[in-house]
N, C-alpha and C positions, 0 to 999 in steps of 0.2 A: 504494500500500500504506500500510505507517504515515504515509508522508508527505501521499498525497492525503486521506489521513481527520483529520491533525493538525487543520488550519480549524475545520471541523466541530467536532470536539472542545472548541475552545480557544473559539467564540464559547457552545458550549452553558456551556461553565464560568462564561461571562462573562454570560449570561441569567441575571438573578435569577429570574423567574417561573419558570426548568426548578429552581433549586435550591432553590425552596419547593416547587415542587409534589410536589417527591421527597424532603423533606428527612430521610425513614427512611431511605435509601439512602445519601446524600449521609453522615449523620451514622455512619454506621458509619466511614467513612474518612477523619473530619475529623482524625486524629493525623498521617493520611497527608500529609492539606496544609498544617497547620501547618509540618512538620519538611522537608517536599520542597522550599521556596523557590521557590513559585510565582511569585513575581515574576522571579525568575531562568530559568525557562520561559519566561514570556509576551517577557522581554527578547531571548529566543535566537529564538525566534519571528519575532517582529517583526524581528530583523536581517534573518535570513536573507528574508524574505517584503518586507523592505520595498524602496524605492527608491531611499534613498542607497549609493553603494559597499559591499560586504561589509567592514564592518572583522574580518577574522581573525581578530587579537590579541584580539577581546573575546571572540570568541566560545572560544577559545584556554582563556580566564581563568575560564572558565561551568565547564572539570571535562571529565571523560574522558569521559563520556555526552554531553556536550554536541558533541563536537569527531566521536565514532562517527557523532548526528545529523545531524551537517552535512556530514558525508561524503556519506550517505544520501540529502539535499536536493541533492546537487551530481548525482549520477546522474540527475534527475526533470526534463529539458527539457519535461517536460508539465505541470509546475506550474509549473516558476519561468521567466522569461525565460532563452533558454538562455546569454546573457552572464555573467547570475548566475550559473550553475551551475561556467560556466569560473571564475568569481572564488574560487566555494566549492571549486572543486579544490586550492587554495593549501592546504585543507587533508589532503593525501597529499602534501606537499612532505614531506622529512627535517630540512630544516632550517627548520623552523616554530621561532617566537620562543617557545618555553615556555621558563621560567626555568629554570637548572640548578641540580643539587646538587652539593653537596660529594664530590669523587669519591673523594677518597681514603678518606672516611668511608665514604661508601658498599662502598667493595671490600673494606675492614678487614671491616664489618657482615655481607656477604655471600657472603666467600671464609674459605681457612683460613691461617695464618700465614707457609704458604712457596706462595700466591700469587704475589709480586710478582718473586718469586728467580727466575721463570722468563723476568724480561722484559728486555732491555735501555734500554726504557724506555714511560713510559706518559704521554700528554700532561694533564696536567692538568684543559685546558678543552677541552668537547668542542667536535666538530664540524659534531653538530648536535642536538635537544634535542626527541625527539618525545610524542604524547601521555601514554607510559607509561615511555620510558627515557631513555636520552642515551647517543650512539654516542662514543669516545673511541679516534684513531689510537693504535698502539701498533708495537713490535717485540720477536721474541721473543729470546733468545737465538741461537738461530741463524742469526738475520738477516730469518729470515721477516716479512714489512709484515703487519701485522693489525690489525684494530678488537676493540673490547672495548665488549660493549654491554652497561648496566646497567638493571635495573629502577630508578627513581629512590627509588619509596617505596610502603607499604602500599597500592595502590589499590584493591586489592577490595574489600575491606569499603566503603568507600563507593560504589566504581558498584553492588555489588550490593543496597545500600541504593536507590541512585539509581534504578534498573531498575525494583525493587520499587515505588518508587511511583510511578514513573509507569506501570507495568502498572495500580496504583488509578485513574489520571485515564482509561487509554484502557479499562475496564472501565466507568467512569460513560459515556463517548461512548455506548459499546456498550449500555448499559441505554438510556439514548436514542434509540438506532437499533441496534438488533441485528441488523439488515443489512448493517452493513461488515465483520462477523465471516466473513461470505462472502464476500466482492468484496473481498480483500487481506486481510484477516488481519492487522489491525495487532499483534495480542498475538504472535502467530504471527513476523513478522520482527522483534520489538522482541527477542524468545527467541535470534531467531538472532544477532543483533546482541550480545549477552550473552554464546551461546554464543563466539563467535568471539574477541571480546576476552579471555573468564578464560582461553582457549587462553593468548593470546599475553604474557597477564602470567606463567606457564610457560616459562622457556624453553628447560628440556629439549622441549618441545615441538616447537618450532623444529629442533631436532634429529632428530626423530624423522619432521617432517613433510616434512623435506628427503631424510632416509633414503626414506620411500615413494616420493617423486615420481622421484627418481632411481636405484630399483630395478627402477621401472615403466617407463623408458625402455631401459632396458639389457632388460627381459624383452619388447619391442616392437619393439626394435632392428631384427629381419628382418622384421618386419610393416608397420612404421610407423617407418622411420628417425627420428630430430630431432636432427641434425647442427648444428642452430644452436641448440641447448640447452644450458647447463649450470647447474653449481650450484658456489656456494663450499665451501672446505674448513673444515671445521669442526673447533676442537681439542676435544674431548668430553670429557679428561679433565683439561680447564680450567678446563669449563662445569659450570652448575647452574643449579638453576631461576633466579638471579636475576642470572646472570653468564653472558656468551656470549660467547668467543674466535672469532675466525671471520676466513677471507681477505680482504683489501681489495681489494676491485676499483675500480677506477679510472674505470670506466665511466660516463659519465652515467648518469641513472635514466631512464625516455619519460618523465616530466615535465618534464626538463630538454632532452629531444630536442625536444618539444613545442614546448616556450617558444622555442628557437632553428632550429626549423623545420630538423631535420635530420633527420627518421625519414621514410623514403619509404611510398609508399604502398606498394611490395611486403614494406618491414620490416613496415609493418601487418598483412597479410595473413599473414606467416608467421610471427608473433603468435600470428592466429588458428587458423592450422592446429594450432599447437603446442597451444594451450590447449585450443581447441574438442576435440581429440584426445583429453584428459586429461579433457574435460567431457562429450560425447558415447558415445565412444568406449569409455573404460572405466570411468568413473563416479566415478572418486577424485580431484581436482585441487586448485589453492591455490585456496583460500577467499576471498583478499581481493587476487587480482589486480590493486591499482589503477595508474596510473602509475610511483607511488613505489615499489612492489614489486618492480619490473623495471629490472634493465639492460640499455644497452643496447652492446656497442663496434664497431670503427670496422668489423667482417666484418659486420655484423648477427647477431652471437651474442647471445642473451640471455643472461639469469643470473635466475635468479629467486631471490627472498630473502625474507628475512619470512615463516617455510614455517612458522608456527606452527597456522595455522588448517588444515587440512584439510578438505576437505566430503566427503561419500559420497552420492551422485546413485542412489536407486533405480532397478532397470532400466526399470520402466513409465515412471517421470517422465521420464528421459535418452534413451530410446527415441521418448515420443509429444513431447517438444520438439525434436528430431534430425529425427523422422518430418516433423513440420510444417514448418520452416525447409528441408527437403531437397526436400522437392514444393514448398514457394512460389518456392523461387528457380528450379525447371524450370517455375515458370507452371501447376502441376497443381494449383490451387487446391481442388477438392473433395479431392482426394486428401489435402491440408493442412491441410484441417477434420475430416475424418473423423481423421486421427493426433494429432492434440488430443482428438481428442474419447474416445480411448482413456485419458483420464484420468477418464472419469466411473465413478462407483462403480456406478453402476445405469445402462442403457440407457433415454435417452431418452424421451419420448412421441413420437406423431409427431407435435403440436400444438408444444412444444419444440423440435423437429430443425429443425421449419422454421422456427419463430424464429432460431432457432441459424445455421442457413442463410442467410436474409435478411441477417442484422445482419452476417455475416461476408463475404458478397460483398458487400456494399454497403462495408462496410469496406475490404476487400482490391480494390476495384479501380479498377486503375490504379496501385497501392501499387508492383509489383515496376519499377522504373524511376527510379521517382524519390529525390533525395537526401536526406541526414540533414538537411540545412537546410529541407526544405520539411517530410520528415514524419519525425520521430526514430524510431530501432526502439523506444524504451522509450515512447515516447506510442501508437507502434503497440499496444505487448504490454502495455499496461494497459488498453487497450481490448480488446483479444483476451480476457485473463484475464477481463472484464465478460461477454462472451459468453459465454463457455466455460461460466464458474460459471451462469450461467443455466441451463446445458443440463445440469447435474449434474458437471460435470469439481471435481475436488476440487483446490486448490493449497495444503498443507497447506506445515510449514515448512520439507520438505525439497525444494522446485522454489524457495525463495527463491536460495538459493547460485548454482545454477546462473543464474537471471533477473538476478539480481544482476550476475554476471559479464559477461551481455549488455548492461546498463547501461552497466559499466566501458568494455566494446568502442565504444559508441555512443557516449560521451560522449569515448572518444579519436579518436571520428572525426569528432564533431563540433566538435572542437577543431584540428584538424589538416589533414581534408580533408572540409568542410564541404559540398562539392558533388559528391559522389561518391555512387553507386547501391550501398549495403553487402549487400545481398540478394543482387544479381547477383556482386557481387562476391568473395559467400560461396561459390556456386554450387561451381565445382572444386572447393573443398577437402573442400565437403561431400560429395561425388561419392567424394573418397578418403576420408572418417571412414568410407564404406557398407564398407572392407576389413575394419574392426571390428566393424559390425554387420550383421544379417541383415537387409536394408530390407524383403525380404517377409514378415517375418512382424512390421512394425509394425501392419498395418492388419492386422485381422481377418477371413476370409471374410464375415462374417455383414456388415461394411461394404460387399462390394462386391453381395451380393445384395441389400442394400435400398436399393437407390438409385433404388427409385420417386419418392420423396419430390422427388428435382430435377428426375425427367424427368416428372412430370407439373405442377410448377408454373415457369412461365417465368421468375417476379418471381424465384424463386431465383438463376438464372443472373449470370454478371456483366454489368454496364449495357453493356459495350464491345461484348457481341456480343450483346447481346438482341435 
C-alpha cells in the first residue's frame, strides 16, 4: 500500500527529467515542498529502507508522522527484510526515548485547580515517553495505583500540516502513475493513518473507545464468551481530552512477552480468537492492535488499552475477508476466490475471472501449509489485493483497519513463532467466528452457478492436482 508505492514515488521526485516534463503540475505544489522538509523524508526513507541497523531515536526525532510511518514499514515483510521490520517494531514499545515535558506544567495547563487534591501523589518523571504523550505512575487518595497519561503538546496542527503535504508528494507519484490509486491506495491508508492518530490525540476518546469494546463483550457474553479479556478502569471524571486517569496494570505488554519469549503459541491464538471476533464477527474493534497495545498476565488474560482508535468494518468488506480466510484454511480454495471477489463493485468479465482465476491459484498453491518464514500473510495479501483489484474488487479505506490488523497478527508471529503454519492455524477459530456470521450467505448463488469458467479450463485448477 503506501509503503510499497513510497520507492516509486520518492525516485520519480528525485528524476529531474519527470519534474521538467510536468513542471505545470509540479509548480502548483512547490509551497508544499519548500515548507514539508523534504530532506527530512528522503532521511526517514533511506533509514528505514537502508542497510545499517534501524537507528529509532532518529527516526523518533523526524515528528509524529514520521514514527505513524514506521510503524507502517515494520508490518510490510514484503518490502523490507523481515529483521528490519522486527527492529522497526521498537517503534510500538511504550517506553521509546522521546524526550519528556515538564509535567507539572503540563497538568496545571490541562487540568483544573483541584486536580492534584485528589492524588496522594504523582511521580514527577515518567515512565515512559510515547509519540504523543508520557505515561506518569501515580496514586489516588484512596490508595488506588494509577497512571496519569498526558498529551505532551499541541501536535495536531503540525501532523495535520504534515499529512497535508505529503498527500501533495503521493498525488504527484499518482499523476505519474495513476495506477497505484488502484493496487493500494496510498492517499486512501495515509487518511486512515490521520484518521486514527487525531482519535488518539482525544483522549476522551480512549474513553469512549474502551466503553464500546467492552459493552460488546458483555452483549456476546452467551454467544461468544472472552473470559481472557479485559479492560482497565478508567477514572472519567478525572479525564479530559488531554489528561487520562486510568488503572495500572502491571502486566507486560506482547512486546515485552515477545522480547522475553514468554507468550505461547496458544496465548497467540487466543489473541486471535479475541480480536479476529471483534474484526470479523461484529465489525467494531481497536484500531491499532499492535504489540504495545496489549497486555498480557501470568493466566493469559489480556487487557487491551490505547482504545482511542476504533474502526467500523462494513459488513460486505468483514464478510468477503472472513469468507476468504474461512475456505483457505479448509483448502476450499475456489470457494476463497469467489468470497473476495464479492468485493467487486461490478461483476467481472469472463476474460477477467479467469485472469482473476489463474493468478490466484497459481498464487495460493501450496500457500495453506507453509510458515510465516517462508511466505508472510501480508506478502500473501498484497499480492491477493493485486489480483483482486484487477478483477474489479474495490479496497477502498475502510478494508485498511481490518488488513492492517492482519499485518499486526503476522508480524507477531513472525517475531515469535517464525515457523508455524498461521492459516491452519487460524482454521478453529474461524470455524467458531461462522457462530457470528451466516457463512452461507457470503458467497452468492449467482457464484456457485457460474462456475463454468474452472470446469472448463484446467490451467485454472491448482498445479498440485492438475
Amino acid at each position: 500500500m503506501i509503503c510499497g508505492d513510497t520507492s516509486f514515488i520518492v525516485n520519480q521526485l528525485l528524476r529531474e527529467n519527470y519534474l521538467i516534463r510536468y513542471k505545470t503540475e509540479i509548480h502548483k505544489r512547490t509551497e508544499c515542498f519548500t515548507s514539508m522538509k523534504l530532506f527530512t523524508f528522503l532521511r526517514f526513507y533511506r533509514e528505514v529502507t537502508g542497510k545499517k541497523p534501524v537507528n529509532i531515536e532518529k527516526i523518533q526525532s523526524m515528528g509524529l508522522l514520521a514514527v505513524k510511518l514506521g510503524q507502517i514499514f515494520a508490518l510490510r515483510p514484503d518490502l523490507l527484510d523481515p529483521q528490519r521490520c522486527i527492529e522497526l517494531q521498537q517503534l510500538y514499545s511504550r517506553a521509546a526515548t522521546i524526550p519528556e515535558e515538564d509535567s507539572q506544567k503540563l497538568i496545571r495547563k490541562s487540568t483544573n485547580e483541584n486536580f492534584l487534591s485528589n492524588f496522594r501523589s504523582i511521580d514527577s518523571k515518567p515512565f515512559a515517553a510515547a509519540s504523543i504523550g508520557q505515561i506518569h505512575n501515580a496514586q489516588l487518595n484512596d490508595g488506588s495505583k494509577v497512571v496519569v497519561k498526558i498529551i505532551k503538546s499541541d501536535f495536531e496542527k503540525s501532523f495535520r500540516k504534515d499529512v497535508k503535504r505529503m498527500k501533495n508528494w503521493i498525488r504527484i507519484g499518482l499523476f505519474f502513475r495513476p495506477k497505484l490509486r488502484k493496487v493500494g491506495n496510498p492517499l486512501g491508508l495515509l487518511s486512515h493513518i490521520e484518521d486514527y492518530t487525531l482519535r488518539e490525540l482525544d483522549l476522551t476518546n480512549e474513553i469512549a473507545g474502551k466503553d464500546k469494546l467492552e459493552n460488546i463483550a458483555m452483549e456476546y457474553n452467551d454467544k461468544f464468551p472472552m473470559p481472557k479479556l479485559r479492560f482497565p478502569k478508567i477514572w472519567k471524571e478525572l479525564s479530559n481530552e488531554r489528561v487520562l486517569v486510568v488503572e495500572k496494570i502491571e502486566s507486560p505488554t506482547l512486546e515485552d512477552h515477545l522480547e522475553s519469549k514468554t507468550m505461547s503459541w496458544n496465548d497467540m491464538l487466543e489473541l486471535f480468537r479475541i480480536h479476529g471476533a471483534y474484526m470479523f464477527g461484529i465489525g467494531s474493534f481497536h484500531g491499532d492492535l499492535h504489540p504495545g497495545n496489549a497486555m498480557m498476565d501470568e493466566n493469559g488474560v489480556f487487557t487491551f488499552i490505547d482504545t482511542g482508535a476504533i474502526c467500523e468494518a462494513p459488513e460486505h468488506v468483514r464478510n468477503a475477508l472472513f469468507g476468504f480466510f474461512y475456505y483457505l484454511a479448509k483448502g476450499e480454495l475456489k470457494n476463497a476466490f469467489d468470497a473476495m471477489l464479492t468485493m467487486a463493485g461490478t461483476p467481472p468479465s469472463e476474460k477477467a475471472l479467469k485472469r482473476y482465476y489463474d493468478s490466484m491459484f497459481e498464487l495460493y498453491d501450496g500457500f495453506v501449509g507453509t510458515s510465516v518464514s517462508e511466505v508472510s500473510l501480508t506478502e500473501q495479501m498484497m499480492k491477493t489485493v493485486k489480483a483482486a483489484v484487477l478483477a474489479g474488487c474495490a479496497f477502498g479505506e475502510e478494508a485498511f483497519p481490518i488488513i492492517r490488523s492482519l499485518m499486526y497478527m503476522d508480524g507477531m508471529v513472525l517475531k515469535g513463532y517464525p515457523h508455524v503454519d498461521l492459516i491452519s492455524s487460524m482454521g478453529p477459530y474461524l470455524d467458531e467466528f461462522a457462530s457470528l456470521i451466516d457463512v452461507s450467505s457470503i458467497i452468492p448463488e449467482s457464484f456457485h452457478t457460474n462456475s463454468f469458467v474452472v470446469e472448463q479450463n484446467l490451467s485454472l485448477k491448482p498445479n498440485s492436482t492438475a
